[in-house]
C-alpha positions, 0 to 999 in steps of 0.5 A: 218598173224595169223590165230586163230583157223586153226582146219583141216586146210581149211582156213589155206591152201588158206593162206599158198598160198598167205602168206609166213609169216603165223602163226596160234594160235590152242589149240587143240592138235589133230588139231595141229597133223594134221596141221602138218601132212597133211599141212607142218612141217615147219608151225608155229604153236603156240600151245596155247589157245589164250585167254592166248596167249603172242602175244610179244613173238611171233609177234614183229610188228603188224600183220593182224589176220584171223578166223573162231572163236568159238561162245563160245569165239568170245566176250572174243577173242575181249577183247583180241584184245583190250588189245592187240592193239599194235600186231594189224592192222587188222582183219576179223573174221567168228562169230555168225551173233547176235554178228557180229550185235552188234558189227557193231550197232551205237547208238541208236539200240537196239543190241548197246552195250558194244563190238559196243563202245569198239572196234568202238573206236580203229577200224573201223568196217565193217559188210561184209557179212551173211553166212547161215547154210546150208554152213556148215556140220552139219549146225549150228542152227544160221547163221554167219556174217562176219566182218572186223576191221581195226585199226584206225589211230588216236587212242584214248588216253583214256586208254582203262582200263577206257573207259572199266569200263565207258561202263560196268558200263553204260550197266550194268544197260542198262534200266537206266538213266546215272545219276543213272546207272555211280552213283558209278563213278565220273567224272571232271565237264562237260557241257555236262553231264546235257543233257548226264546224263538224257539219256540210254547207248545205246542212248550215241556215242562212242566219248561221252563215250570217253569223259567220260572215259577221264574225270573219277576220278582217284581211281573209 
């Protein structure tokens, strides 16, 4: 169990009960001083940022990670997730409630986006529950969701680098076609490319955006 981001420990406590195998990954060196001082000396404490974190060096196998994350690095911390499939099985994480939405929209809604694609093509997505401001003190000036991903069984071949490329360049251009929008790729024939390309990004599942990134020219 990897808890991100621990601070004073709130959270951390509850989880040093229930498991004997838990790290947590804290940039803050006040944050870590104190963990030390009012938790345990004897609980690992990876003293790094995250989003530079090595997780083979410190986690062999695949490991379930917890967190109440930053606003600031919640959709960075998701690409970190992705480029690090292989340390992950499971996640549940505290962010903003706009970005918990995006992540957890189908197709077809108007927060779909780049982050509902990537991680709903590794993970299996779960909105779980809002949490106001008032919980808090001070109280943010947004409310948080809860979400959980868990790592899907079957997983894409598609190399997640391609995949990535195809969804950036379709949403960077989000109010165009794909026939305009993907121009600068180009893709082996495809039947469905004809119906595909006359449509918007948010209009397109993930298994066709995974078809696509299958399907893209090598050196695009």
């Amino acid at each position: 169990m990897i808890e991100i981001g621990p601070g004073q420990g709130v959270l951390t406590a509850l989880l040093m009960e229930k498991y004997s195998a838990l790290k947590v990954v804290e940039v803050d060196p006040d944050a870590v001083s104190w963990l030390r001082t009012h938790l345990s000396s004897d609980l690992p404490i990876i003293h790094q940022d995250v989003l530079r974190w090595k997780p083979e060096s410190d986690i062999p196998t695949e490991s379930y990670f917890i967190g109440n994350l930053p606003y600031n690095i919640s959709s960075p911390f998701f690409f970190f997730l992705l480029e690090n499939l292989a340390y992950v099985s499971e996640g549940v994480f505290m962010i903003q409630k706009e970005v918990a939405d995006r992540i957890c929209a189908p197709s077809g809604n108007k927060t779909y986006g780049i982050l509902s694609i990537l991680l709903g093509a590794y993970f299996d997505r779960e909105y779980a529950f809002t949490v106001p401001p008032s919980v808090f003190y001070p109280p943010p000036k947004v409310q948080s969701g809860v979400i959980r991903l868990v790592k899907k069984k079957d997983l894409p071949y598609v190399p997640f680098a391609d995949l990535k490329k195809v969804v950036k360049t379709a949403f960077n251009q989000r109010r165009k076609t794909l026939r305009n929008a993907l121009k600068s790729l180009e893709f082996s024939a495809m039947e469905e490319w004809e119906e595909w390309s006359s449509l918007r990004a948010e209009n397109l599942d993930i298994d066709a955006f995974l078809k696509l990134a299958e399907n893209l020219k090598p050196n695009n």
